[in-house]
C-alpha positions in Angstrom: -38.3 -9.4 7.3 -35.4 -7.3 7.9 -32.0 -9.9 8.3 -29.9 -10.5 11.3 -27.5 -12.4 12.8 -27.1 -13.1 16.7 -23.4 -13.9 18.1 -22.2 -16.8 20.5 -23.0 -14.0 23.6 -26.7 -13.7 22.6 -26.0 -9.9 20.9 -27.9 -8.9 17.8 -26.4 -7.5 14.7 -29.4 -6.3 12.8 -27.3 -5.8 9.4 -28.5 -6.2 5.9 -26.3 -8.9 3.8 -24.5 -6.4 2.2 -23.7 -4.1 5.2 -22.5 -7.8 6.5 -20.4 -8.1 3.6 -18.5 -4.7 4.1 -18.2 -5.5 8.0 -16.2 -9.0 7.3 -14.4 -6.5 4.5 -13.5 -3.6 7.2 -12.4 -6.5 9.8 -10.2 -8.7 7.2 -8.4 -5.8 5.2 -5.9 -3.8 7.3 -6.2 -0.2 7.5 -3.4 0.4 5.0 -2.9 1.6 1.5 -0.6 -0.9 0.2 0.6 -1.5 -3.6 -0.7 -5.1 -5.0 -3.5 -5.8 -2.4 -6.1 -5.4 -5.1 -6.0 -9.5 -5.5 -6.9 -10.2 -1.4 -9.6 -7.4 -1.6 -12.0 -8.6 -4.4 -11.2 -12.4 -3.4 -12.9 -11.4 0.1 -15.9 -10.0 -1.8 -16.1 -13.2 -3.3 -15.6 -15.3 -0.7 -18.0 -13.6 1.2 -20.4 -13.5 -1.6 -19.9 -17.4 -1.9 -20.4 -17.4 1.9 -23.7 -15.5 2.2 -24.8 -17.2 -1.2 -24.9 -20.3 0.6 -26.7 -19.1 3.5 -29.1 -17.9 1.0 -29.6 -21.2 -0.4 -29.6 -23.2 3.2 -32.7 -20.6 4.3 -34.7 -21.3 1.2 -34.7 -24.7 1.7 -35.2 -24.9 4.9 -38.5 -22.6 4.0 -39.5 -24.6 1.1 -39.6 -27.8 3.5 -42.0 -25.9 6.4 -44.4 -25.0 3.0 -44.3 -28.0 1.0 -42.4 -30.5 2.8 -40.3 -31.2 0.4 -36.3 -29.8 0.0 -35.5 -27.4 -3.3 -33.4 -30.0 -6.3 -29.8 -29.5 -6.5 -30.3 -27.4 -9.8 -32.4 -24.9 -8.1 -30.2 -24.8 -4.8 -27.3 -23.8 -6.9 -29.6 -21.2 -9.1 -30.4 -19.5 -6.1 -26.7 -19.7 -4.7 -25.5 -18.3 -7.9 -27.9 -15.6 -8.5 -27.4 -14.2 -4.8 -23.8 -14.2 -4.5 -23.4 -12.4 -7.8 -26.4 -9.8 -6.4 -24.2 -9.4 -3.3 -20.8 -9.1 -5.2 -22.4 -6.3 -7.3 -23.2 -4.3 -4.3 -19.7 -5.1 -2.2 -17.8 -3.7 -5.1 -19.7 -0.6 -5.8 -17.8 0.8 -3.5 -14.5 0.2 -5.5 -16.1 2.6 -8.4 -18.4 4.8 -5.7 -15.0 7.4 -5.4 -16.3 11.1 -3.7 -14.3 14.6 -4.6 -12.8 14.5 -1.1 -11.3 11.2 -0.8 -10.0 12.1 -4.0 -8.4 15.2 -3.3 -6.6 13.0 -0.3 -5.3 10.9 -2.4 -3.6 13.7 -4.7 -1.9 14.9 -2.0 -1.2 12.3 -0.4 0.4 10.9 -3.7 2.6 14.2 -4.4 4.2 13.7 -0.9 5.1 9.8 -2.2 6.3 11.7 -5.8 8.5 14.0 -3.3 9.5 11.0 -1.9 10.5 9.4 -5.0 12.0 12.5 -6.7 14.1 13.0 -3.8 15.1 9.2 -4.2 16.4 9.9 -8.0 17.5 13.7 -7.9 20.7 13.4 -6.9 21.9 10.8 -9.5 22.5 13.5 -12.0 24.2 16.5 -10.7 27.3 15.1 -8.6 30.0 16.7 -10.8 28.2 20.1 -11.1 27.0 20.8 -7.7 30.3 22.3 -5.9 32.6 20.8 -8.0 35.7 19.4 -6.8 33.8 18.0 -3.3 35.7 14.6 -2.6 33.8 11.0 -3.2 33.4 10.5 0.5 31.5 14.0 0.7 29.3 13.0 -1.6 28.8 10.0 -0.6 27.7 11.3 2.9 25.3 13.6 1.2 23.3 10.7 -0.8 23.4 8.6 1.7 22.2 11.1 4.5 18.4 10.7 3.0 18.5 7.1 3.6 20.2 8.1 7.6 17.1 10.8 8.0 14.8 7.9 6.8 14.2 5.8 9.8 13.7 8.2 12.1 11.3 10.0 10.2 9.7 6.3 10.4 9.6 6.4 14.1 8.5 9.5 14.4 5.6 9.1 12.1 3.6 6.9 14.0 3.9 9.0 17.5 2.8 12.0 15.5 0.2 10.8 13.6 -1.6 9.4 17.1 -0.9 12.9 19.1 -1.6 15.4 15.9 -4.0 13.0 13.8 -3.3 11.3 10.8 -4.3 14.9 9.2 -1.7 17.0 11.3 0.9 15.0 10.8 1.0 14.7 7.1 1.0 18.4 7.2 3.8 18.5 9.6 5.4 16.1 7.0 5.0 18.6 4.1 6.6 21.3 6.0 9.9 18.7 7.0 9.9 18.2 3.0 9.5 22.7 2.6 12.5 22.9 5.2 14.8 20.5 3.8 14.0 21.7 0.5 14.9 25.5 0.9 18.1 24.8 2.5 18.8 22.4 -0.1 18.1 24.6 -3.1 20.0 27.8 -1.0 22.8 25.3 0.2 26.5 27.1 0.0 28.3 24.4 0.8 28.4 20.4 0.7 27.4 20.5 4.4 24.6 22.2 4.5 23.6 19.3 1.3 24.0 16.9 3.5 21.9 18.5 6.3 19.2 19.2 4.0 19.7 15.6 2.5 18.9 14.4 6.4 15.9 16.4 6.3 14.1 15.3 3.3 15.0 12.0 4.4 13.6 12.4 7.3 10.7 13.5 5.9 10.4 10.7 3.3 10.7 8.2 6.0 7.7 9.8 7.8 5.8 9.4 4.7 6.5 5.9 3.8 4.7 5.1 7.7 2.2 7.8 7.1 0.6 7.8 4.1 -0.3 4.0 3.6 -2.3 4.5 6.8 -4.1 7.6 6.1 -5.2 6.6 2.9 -6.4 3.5 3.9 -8.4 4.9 7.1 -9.9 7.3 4.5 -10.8 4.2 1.9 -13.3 1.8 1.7 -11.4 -1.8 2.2 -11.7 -2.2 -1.8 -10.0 0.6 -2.4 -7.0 1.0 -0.6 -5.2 -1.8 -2.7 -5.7 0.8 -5.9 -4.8 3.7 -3.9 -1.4 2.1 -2.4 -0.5 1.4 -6.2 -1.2 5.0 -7.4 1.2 6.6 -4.7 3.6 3.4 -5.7 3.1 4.8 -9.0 3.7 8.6 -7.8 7.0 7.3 -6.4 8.4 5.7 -10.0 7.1 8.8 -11.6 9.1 11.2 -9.3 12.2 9.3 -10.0 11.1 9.6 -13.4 10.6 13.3 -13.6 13.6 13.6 -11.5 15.7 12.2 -14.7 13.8 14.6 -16.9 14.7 17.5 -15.2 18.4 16.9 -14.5 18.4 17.8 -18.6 18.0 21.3 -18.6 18.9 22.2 -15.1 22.1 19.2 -14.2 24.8 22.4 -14.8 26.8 24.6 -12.5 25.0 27.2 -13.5 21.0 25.7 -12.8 21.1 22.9 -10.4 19.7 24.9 -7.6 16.5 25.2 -10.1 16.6 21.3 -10.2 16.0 20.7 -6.0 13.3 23.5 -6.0 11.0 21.4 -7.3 10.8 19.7 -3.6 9.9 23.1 -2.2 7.8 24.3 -4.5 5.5 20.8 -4.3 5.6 21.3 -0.4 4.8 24.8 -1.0 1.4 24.2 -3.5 0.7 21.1 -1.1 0.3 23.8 2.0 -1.6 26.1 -0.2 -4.5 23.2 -0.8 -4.3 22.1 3.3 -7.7 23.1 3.9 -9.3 20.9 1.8 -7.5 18.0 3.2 -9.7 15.8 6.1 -9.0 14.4 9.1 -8.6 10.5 9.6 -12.4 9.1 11.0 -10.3 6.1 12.4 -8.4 8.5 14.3 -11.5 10.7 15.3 -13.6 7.6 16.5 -10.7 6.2 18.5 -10.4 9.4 20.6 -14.1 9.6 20.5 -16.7 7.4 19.4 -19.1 9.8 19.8 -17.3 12.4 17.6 -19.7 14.5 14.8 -16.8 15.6 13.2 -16.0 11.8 12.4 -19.4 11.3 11.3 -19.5 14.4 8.9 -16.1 13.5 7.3 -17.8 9.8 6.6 -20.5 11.6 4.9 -18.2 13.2 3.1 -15.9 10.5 2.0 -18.4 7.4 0.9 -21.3 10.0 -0.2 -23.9 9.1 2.2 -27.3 10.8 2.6 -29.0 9.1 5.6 -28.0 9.1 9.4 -28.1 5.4 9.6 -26.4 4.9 6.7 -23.5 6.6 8.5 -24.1 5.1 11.7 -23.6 1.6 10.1 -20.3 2.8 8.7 -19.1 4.0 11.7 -19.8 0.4 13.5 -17.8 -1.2 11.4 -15.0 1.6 11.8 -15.3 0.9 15.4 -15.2 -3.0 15.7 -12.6 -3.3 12.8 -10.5 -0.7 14.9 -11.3 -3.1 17.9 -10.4 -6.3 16.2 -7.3 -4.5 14.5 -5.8 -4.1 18.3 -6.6 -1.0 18.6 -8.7 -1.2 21.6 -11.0 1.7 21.0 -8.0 4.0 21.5 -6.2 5.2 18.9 -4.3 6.9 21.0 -2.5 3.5 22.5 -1.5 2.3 18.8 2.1 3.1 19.6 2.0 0.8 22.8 -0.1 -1.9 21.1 2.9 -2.0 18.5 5.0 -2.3 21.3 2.9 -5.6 22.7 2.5 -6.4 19.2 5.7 -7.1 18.6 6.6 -9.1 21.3 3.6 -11.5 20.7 4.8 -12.0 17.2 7.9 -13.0 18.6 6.5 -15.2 20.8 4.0 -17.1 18.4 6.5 -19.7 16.4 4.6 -19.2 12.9 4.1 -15.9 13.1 7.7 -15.5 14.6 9.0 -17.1 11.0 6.5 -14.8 8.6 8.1 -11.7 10.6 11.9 -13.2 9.8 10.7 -13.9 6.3 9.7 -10.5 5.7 13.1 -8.8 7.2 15.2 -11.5 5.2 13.4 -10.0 2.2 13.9 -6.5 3.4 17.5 -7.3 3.6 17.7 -8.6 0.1 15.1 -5.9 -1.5 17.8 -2.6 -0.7 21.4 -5.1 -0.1 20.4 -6.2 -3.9 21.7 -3.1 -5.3 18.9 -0.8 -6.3 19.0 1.9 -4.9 22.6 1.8 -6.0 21.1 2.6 -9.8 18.8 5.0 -8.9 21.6 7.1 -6.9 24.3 6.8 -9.1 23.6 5.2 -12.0 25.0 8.4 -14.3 28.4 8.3 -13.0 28.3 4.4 -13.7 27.1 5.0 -17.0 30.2 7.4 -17.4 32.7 5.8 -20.1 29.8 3.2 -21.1 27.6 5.3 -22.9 27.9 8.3 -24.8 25.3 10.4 -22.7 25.3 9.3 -19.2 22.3 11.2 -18.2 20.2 9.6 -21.6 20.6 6.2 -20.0 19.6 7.2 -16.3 16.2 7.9 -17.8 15.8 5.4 -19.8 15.9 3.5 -16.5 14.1 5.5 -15.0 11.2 5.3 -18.2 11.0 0.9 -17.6 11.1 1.2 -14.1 7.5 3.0 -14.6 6.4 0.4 -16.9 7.9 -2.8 -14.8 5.5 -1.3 -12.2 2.4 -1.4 -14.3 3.5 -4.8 -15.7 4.2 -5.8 -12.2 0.6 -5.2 -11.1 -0.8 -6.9 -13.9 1.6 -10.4 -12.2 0.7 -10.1 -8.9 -3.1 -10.7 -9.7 -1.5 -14.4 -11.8 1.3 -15.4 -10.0 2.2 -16.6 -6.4 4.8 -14.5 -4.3 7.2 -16.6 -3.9 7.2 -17.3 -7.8 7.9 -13.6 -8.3 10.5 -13.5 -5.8 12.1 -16.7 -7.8 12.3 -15.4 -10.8 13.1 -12.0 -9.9 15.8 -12.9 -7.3 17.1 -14.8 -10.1 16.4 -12.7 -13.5 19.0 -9.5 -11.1 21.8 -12.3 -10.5 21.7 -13.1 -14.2 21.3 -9.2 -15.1 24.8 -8.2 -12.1 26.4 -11.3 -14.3 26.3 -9.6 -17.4 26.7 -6.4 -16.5 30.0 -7.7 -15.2 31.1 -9.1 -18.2 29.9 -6.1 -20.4 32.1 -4.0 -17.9 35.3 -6.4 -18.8 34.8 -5.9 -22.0 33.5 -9.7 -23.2 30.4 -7.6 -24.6 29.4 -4.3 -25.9 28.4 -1.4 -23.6 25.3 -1.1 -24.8 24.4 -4.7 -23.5 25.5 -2.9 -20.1 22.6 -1.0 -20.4 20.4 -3.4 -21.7 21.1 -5.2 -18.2 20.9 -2.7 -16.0 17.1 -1.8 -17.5 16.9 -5.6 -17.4 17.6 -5.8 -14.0 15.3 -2.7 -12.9 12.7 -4.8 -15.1 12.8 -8.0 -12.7 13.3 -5.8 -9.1 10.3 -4.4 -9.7 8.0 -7.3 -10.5 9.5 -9.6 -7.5 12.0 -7.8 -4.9 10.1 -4.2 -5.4 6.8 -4.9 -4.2 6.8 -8.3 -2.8 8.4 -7.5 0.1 5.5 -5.0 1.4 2.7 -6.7 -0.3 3.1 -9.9 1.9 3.2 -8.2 5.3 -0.4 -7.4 4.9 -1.0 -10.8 3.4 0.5 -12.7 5.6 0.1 -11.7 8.8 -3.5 -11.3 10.8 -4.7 -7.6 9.9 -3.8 -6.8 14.2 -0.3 -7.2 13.2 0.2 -5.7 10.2 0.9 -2.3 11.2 3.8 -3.5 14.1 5.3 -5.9 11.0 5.1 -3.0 8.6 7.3 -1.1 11.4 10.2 -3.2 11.6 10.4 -3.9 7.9 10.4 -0.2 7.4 13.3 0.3 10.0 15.4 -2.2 8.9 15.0 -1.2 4.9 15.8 2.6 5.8 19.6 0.5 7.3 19.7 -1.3 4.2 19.2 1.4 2.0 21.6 3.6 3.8 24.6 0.9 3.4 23.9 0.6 -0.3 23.6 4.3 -0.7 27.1 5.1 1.3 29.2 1.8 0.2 28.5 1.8 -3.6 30.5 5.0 -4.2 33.6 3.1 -2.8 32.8 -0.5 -5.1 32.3 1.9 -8.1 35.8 3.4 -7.5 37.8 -0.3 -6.0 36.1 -2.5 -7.4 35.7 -1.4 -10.8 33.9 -3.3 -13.0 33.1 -6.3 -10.2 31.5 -3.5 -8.3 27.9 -5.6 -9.1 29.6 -8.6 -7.5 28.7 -8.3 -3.8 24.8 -7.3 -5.1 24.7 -10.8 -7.2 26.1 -12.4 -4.0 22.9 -10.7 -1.9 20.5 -12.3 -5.0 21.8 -15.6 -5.1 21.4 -15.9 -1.2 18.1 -14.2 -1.7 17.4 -16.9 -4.4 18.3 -19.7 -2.2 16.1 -18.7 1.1 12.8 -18.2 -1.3 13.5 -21.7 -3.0 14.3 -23.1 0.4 12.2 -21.3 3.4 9.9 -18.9 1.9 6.5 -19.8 2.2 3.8 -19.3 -0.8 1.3 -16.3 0.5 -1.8 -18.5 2.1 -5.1 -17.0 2.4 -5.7 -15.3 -0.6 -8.1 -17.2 -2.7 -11.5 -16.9 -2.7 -11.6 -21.1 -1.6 -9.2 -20.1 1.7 -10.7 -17.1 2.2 -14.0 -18.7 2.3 -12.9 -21.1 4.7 -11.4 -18.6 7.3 -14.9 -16.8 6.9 -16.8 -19.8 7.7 -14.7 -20.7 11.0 -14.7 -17.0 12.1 -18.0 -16.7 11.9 -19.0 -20.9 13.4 -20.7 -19.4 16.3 -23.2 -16.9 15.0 -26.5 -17.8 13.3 -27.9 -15.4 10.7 -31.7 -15.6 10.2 -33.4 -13.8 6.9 -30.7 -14.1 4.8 -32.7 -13.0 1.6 -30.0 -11.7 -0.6 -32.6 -10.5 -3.6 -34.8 -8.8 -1.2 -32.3 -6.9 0.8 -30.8 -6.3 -3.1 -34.4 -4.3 -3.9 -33.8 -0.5 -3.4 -36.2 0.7 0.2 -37.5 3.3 -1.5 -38.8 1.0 -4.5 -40.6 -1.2 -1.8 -41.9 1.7 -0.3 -43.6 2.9 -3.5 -45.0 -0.6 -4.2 -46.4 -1.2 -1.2 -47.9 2.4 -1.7 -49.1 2.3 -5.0 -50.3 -1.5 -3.9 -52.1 0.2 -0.9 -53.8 2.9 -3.1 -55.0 0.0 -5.5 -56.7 -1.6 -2.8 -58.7 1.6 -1.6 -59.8 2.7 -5.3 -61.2 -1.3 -5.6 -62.8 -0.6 -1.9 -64.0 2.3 -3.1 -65.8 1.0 -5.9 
């Protein structure tokens, strides 16, 4: 018998466990790509696994008793719990090694617009005393700074484009902002038209860091879009990265123009593959639920070969979308965040998450940074022999403090990380301080700085975005995303124009006001910060089981609805062609 479940207003949901299992997944994971979110996803498979498992059990012992009158023993209650919940965890996270060509080609390009995003971040740090030589500290200060000024509102922007253009048509009018700003940058002929370009790009990187977590994660399957935030997180550090490399060869009067082509040529090859990128379904079903298009593109993306295969994927598109406060209408996302936003304020717990997660903000760019990553060669300057060597040697562990901080995030609480990595930069600005006076070497100056990039990125990198979609309900997660985005782009900007001036008055205190930022930082996470709830299998379990308190599910058979139809369907053939051949006889 084919399972079901029947809700509190006497509907039907005639969905296999697994398809069940994917629904709850759809509902509970927010439709956003977002670096770290791996842990949440897979302890929802479990949880649900745990959840049907149990189900499972309940419904065989309740048919043992009508047969025999007697209950199933506690060893073979939990047999059969175990056995089904593993069944139905192999199935729910098939879909995080089930990866089609399309969704992957997505996920290249939407990962070289993060990599713009992150070269664009670091190619700047090299080159100030080569391009136009003899421009004035403020100028330049103006023109770094200017990316971090375009940034926001490419951020507000983003969302109003991607629900009047589609996710789709907005990411390509995103690559052509990067195209613009990146010609004029490389043809520049003066420091104005550097910090106009600079404006652009930032614009354009703004829009992206709104944009591209939410494509990708209404292109991915809810087990997914953890991995796929971390590889454009990774894209980002690597653009830095390659940023460094580059200023090698080209950081010279002579070649720096060479150096910002790269933006436009990467805009330019990202234009070029366009056609093979898809459209959003999320986006396609919200205008129209009856859209083919949608359906073919879901085809497309999770490899499906049946009609109701799709069908069942785009239900739980739909009432995810629904649940998500999307009320059936894309189109009114902008608005809803609007509402959104207010009811956050309004709720008391939810109203302390949202300040929690700006307070971060605050201390994630107001910590300093941003401050190595845009000038950390002229700091080096009269520390180090080769200036330029160090920058990328930063930029090399700031790659590898991203893998390492993947591999913590799946071991230790968030508010942990943001203890000791709060903490490990105010020791790291300390020492830096003192190398800079002269009570240590300069190479322990370096060591510090690399140090310092080390704990950012396990705690105060990630952290910040990671427990927005943690924390809060999936319906908010998009509004809080907003704000925290706004207010970083400020943050960044302040860091990015002031740190110029503390390089040049404040001289070797100039990491003094960013330890001042970490210690405060330090203090609220010890103090107010609340450890991420809902993230174990155990909670998660537990949400599932009050969410769900109303429905009753009836032929919960996990190992039957495990068996593939078309094996049934040649058993019960071959069974039906034994019979006839013993009739016949």
């Amino acid at each position: 018998a084919k399972s079901y479940s029947v809700n509190a207003d006497g509907t039907a949901s005639y969905l296999s466990p697994v398809e069940m299992g994917r629904h709850e997944l759809y509902d509970m994971v927010p439709f956003a790509a977002v670096f770290g979110m791996q842990k949440k996803e897979r302890s929802l498979s479990q949880a649900f696994a745990s959840f049907a498992g149990d189900l499972d059990a309940m419904e065989a012992d309740q048919l043992e008793f009508k047969k025999s009158r007697t209950h199933l023993s506690d060893a073979e209650l939990e047999k059969r719990r175990s056995h089904a919940s593993l069944l139905l965890l192999d199935e729910l996270e098939f879909d995080a090694v089930m990866v089609t060509s399309p969704l992957i080609i997505a996920v290249v390009m939407a990962s070289m617009v993060q990599f713009m995003v992150g070269y664009n971040t670091g190619v700047m740090n090299a080159p100030a005393s080569v391009v136009f030589p003899g421009h004035s500290t403020g100028s330049w200060a103006i023109a770094v700074a200017a990316f971090a000024v375009g940034g926001p509102f490419g951020a507000m922007m983003a969302g109003k484009l991607a629900d009047s253009r589609g996710r789709r048509g907005a990411l390509l009018i995103d690559t052509w902002i990067f195209l613009l700003g990146g010609l004029l940058q490389t043809l520049a002929i003066d420091m104005y038209s550097i910090i106009i370009a600079r404006f652009i790009i930032g614009f354009g990187s703004g829009f992206a860091s709104v944009l591209v977590p939410i494509y990708l994660g209404e292109l991915a399957p809810p087990n997914l879009r953890g991995m796929f935030g971390t590889l454009t997180q990774f894209a980002m550090v690597i653009g830095i990265l390659v940023s460094d490399f580059f200023a090698f060869p080209f950081a010279t009067e002579e070649k720096w123009r060479y150096l910002f082509s790269i933006t436009p040529i990467t805009a330019a090859l990202l234009l070029l593959f366009s056609p093979f990128l898809l459209e959003s379904p999320r986006w396609l079903l919200g205008r129209d639920r009856s859209s083919r298009k949608a359906r073919y593109i879901i085809k497309l993306l999770r490899g499906l070969r049946y009609d109701h295969e799709v069908e069942t994927e785009v239900s739980h598109f739909v009432s995810a979308s629904q649940n998500q406060h999307c009320d059936g209408s894309c189109e009114n996302d902008t608005v809803n965040s609007g509402v959104a936003f207010t009811e956050m304020l309004m709720t008391p717990k939810v109203r302390t998450l949202l300040i929690s997660c700006l307070i971060l903000q605050m201390g994630q760019q107001l910590c300093g940074i941003n401050a190595v990553f845009y000038y950390s060669t002229s700091f080096f300057e009269g520390v180090i022999d080769n200036p330029l060597l160090g920058t990328t040697i930063v930029g090399a562990v700031n790659v590898v403090a991203t893998y390492v901080a993947l591999l913590l995030m799946d071991s230790c609480g968030r508010r942990t990380l943001i203890l000791w990595s709060s903490g490990g930069m105010f020791m790291c600005c300390v020492v830096i301080v003192l190398s800079l006076l002269g009570y240590f070497q300069n190479i322990v100056a370096l060591l510090a700085v690399n140090v310092y990039v080390s704990f950012f990125e396990i705690g105060l990198g990630p952290i910040p975005w990671l427990i927005v979609a943690e924390m809060f309900d999936a319906k908010y997660v998009t509004t809080a995303m907003a704000a925290c985005s706004q207010l970083n782009w400020v943050c960044n900007f302040v860091v990015g124009f002031v740190f110029p001036y503390l390089n040049e008055y404040l001289g070797p205190y100039s990491f003094v006001p960013f330890a001042i930022v970490l210690a405060l930082t330090f203090i609220f996470a010890a103090l107010k910060l609340p450890e991420t709830q809902g993230t174990t299998p155990e909670e998660l379990m537990d949400q599932l089981v009050r969410k769900n308190s109303s429905v009753v599910y009836h032929n919960m058979n996990i190992e039957d609805a495990h068996n593939n139809p078309i094996d049934l369907e040649w058993k019960l053939a071959m069974e039906q062609l034994k019979e006839e051949d013993e009739e016949s006889q």
